[in-house]
N, C-alpha and C positions, 0 to 999 in steps of 0.2 A: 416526519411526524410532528416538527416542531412548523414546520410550515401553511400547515390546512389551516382555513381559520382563520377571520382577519379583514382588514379594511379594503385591502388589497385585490381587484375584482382584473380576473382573465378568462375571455371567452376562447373557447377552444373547442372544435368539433360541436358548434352549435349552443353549446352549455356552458353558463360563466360560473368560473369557481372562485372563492374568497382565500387569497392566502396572506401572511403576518407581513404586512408590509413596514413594521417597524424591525421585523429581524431580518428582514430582505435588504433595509437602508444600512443597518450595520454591515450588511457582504457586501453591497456597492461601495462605500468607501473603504473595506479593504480589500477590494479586488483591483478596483480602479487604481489605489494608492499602491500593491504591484505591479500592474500593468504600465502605469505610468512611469514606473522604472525600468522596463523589459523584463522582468520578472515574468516567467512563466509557469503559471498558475494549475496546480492538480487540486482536483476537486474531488471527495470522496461522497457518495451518495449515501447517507446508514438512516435504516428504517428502523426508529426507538416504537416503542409502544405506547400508541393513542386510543385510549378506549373511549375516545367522543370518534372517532371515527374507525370504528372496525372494518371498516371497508379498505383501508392498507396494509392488512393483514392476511394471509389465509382463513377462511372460512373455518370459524368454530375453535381457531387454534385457543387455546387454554394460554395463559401469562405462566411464563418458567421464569421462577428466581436468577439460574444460570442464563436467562438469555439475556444481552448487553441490546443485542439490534436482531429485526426479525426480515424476514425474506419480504421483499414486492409484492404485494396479489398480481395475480392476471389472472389468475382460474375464475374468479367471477367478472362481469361486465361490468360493474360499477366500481373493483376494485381497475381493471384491464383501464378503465377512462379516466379514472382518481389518478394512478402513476404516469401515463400517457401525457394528460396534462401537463401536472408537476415536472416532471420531466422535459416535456418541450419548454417549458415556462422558463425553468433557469436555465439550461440550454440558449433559447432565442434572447435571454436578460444578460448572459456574461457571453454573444457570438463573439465580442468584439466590435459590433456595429454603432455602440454607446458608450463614447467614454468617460461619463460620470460612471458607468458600472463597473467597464475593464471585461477583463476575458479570461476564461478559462479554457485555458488548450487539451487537457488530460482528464475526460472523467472518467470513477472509478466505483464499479455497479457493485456498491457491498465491502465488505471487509473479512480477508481470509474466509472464504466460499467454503473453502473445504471442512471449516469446522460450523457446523449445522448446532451444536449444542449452543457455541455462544454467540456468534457473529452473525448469524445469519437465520435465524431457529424457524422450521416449518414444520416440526414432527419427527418425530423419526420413521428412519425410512431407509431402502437397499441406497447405495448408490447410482444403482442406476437411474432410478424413480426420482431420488435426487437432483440429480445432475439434469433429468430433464425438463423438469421443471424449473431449474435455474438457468438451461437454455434458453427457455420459454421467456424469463423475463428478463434478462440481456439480451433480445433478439428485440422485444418492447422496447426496453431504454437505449438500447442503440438505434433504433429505427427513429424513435423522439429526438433525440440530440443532433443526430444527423442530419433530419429535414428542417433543424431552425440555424444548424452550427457545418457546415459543409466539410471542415479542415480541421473540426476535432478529433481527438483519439480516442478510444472508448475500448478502458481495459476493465478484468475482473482482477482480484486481489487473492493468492495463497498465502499460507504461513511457509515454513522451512521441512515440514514434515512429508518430507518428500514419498517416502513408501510404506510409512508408518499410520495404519487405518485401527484406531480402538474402537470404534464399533460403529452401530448404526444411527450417531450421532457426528461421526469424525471419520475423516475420509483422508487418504493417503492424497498429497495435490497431484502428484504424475497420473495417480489413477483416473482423480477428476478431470487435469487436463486433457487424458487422450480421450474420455469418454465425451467430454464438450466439444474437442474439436470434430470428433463424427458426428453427434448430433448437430453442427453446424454447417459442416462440409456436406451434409446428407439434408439439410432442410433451407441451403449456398451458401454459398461461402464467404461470408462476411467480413471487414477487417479490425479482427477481437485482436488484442494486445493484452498481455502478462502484467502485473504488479507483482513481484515479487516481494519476501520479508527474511532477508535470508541472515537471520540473526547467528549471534555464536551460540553453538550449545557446551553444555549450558548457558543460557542469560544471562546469569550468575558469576559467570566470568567473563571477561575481556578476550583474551586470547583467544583465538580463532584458528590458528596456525596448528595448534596442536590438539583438534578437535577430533583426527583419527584413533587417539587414544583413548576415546570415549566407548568404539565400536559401534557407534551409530555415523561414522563418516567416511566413505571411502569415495574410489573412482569409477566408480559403475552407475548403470541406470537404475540398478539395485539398492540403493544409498538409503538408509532409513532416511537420512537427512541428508537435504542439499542446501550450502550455506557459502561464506565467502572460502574456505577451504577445500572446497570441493567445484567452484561456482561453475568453473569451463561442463559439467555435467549438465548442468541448465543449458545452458546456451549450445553444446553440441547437441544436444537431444533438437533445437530449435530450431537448426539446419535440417535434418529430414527433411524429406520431401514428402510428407504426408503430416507435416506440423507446419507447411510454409503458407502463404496467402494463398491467391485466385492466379497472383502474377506473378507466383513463384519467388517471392521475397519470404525473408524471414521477418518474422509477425517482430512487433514491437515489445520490447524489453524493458519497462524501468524498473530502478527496485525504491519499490514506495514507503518501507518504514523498514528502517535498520538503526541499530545503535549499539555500544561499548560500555558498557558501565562501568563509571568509577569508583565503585565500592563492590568489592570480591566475600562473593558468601564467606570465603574461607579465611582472607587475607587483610579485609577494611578496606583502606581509603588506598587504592592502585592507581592515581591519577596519571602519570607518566605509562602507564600498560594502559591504559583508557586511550590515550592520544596518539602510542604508537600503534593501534589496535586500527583506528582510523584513517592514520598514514597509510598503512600498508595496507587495509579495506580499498580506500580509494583510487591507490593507485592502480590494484588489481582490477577497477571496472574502468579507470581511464582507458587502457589498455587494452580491453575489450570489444571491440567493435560490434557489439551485439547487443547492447545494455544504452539503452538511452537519458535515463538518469540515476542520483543519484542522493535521494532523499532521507537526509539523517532527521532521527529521533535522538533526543528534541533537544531547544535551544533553553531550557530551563529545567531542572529537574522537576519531576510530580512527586509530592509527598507519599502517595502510596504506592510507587513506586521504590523511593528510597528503602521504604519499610522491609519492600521483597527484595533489595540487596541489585535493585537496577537500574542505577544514576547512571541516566543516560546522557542526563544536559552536556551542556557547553558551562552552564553555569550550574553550584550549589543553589540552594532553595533555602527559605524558613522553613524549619522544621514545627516550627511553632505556631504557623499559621495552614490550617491543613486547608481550610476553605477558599486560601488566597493564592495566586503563585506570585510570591514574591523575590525575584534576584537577589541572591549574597552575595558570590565570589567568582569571579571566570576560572575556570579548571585550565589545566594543561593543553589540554586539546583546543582553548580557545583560539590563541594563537595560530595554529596546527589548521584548523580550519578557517582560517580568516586568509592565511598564505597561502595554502593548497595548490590557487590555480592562479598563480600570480608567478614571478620571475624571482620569487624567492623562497618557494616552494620547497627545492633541497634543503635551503638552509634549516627551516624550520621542520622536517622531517630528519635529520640528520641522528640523532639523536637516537631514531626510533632502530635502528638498525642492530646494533649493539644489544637492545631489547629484544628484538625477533631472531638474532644470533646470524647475523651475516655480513657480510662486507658491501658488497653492492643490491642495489635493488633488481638487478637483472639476474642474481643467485638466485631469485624466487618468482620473479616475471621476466621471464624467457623476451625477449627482445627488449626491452624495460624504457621508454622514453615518454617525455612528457608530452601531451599533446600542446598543438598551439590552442 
């Protein structure tokens, strides 16, 4: 939405569109200034509201307070060419083919698909109705990305609410995912990948280890929630053979926003339960051969975030400056993540163990080693 509009002129399917080529030069130097360090770049796609262009909207939708980003159009023609575009556009601008722009290897159609109220808002609606019209337009944005980007990956994004659906706004993800991958496998078989979010519950607290005690986490496919305490759930469920690709691989796994907060609803400032919360996060997806990355939230804390008790950074924030993100202090877990995957990794994990109540790290990760 931030993109329509602009100096910026690209012809596409016969018709040249104008997009902000001044917000575009700000993604070229930080994409290229990743790339140029092997930094492998995900890219999330979120449709804010433009009411100079209601044609990246659904037809007639109404503006909700609750919605943060709204669904792709494709139901109309001019929405279906509007996205189509935009979509090949940054696609063929970050293939990799230009390295003043740099590359993006992961993009990611929307943000937690299953929640319809906030992330993604097109009306309410059954799930199924749902689901297949968000097939509709992940079948668009991957078909765009693909014919300018050949060796991208092209996931959709859940939150952790694994089987837990409040209404016909919010949808359990297992439910959405088996439901998308029929209507994929049934309209062929494309290769869709996961973004997973698979926070602690509550967000409110750090620890994750003892999230069974909440009764929203167990070992089943029944799991109201799937998170790092439960995660082999996800991932066995991803072996079926009726969740695997065309070529009989298992579909692509990252988990695209997770974080620890160092400030406990109950308890204040838990900075050491923040770090070893991370530790032992981390290790559990190295170890996983099913999870291809490992994307923490975030490296500064957000003010309104602090507010709701979920200091995620790596660093403290001004608390005094809500408009600005400005760095105070490295937390515990700075450290913690800067070692992780380096040759001093125990060292600086060491600590964490004692916290989680074990002796070794293979007491909780069954074969337990670091990868190279």
């Amino acid at each position: 939405h931030q993109l329509v509009g602009g100096n910026l002129k690209y012809k596409y399917n016969g018709k040249t569109y104008n997009f902000n080529g001044d917000l575009i030069k700000d993604y070229d130097k930080m994409i290229s200034a990743f790339s140029a360090k092997g930094i492998v770049v995900t890219a999330i796609l979120l449709n804010g509201r433009n009411d100079n262009y209601p044609e990246l909207h659904e037809a007639g939708l109404a503006k909700r307070k609750e919605a943060f980003y709204y669904g792709f159009n494709v139901s109309t023609e001019q929405g279906y060419e509007t996205t189509r575009a935009l979509l090949s556009f940054m696609a063929e601008r970050y293939s990799g083919a230009h390295d003043d722009y740099g590359r993006v290897s992961n993009w990611i159609v929307g943000n937690e698909i299953n929640n319809n109220l906030n992330w993604n808002y097109t009306g309410p609606m059954d799930i199924d109705s749902y689901t297949k019209l968000y097939s509709k337009v992940f079948r668009v944005a991957y078909t765009a990305i693909k014919s300018q980007s050949r060796n991208a990956r092209v996931f959709f994004s859940t939150d952790y609410e694994w089987k837990r659906a409040n209404s016909n706004l919010m949808y359990g993800a297992k439910d959405f995912i088996d439901r998308f991958n029929a209507d994929i496998r049934d309209e062929g078989n494309i290769e869709w990948g996961l973004a997973y979010h698979p926070y602690p519950h509550p967000m409110t607290e750090p620890e994750f280890w003892d999230d069974d005690q909440t009764g929203a986490v167990n070992n089943t496919e029944d799991s109201p929630v799937v998170n790092f305490k439960n995660l082999n759930v996800l991932t066995d469920y991803f072996q079926k053979d009726i969740m695997r690709d065309a070529g009989g691989n298992v579909r692509h796994i990252i988990l695209s926003e997770e974080g620890f907060t160092s400030k406990s609803a109950t308890r204040g400032d838990v900075y050491d339960i923040q770090a070893a919360a991370f530790a032992y996060a981390y290790y559990l997806v190295d170890n996983n051969p099913y999870i291809d990355a490992f994307i923490l939230n975030r490296q500064v804390d957000a003010v309104i975030e602090v507010e709701q008790s979920c200091s995620f950074g790596l660093w403290t924030v001004d608390m005094s400056s809500p408009n600005r993100v400005i760095a105070v202090m490295p937390k515990n877990i700075y450290n913690v993540f800067k070692y992780i995957d380096t040759n001093k990794s125990l060292k600086y994990t060491e600590f964490a163990k004692k916290i989680i109540g074990i002796n070794k790290w293979s007491d909780v990760i069954p074969g337990f080693k670091l990868q190279e």
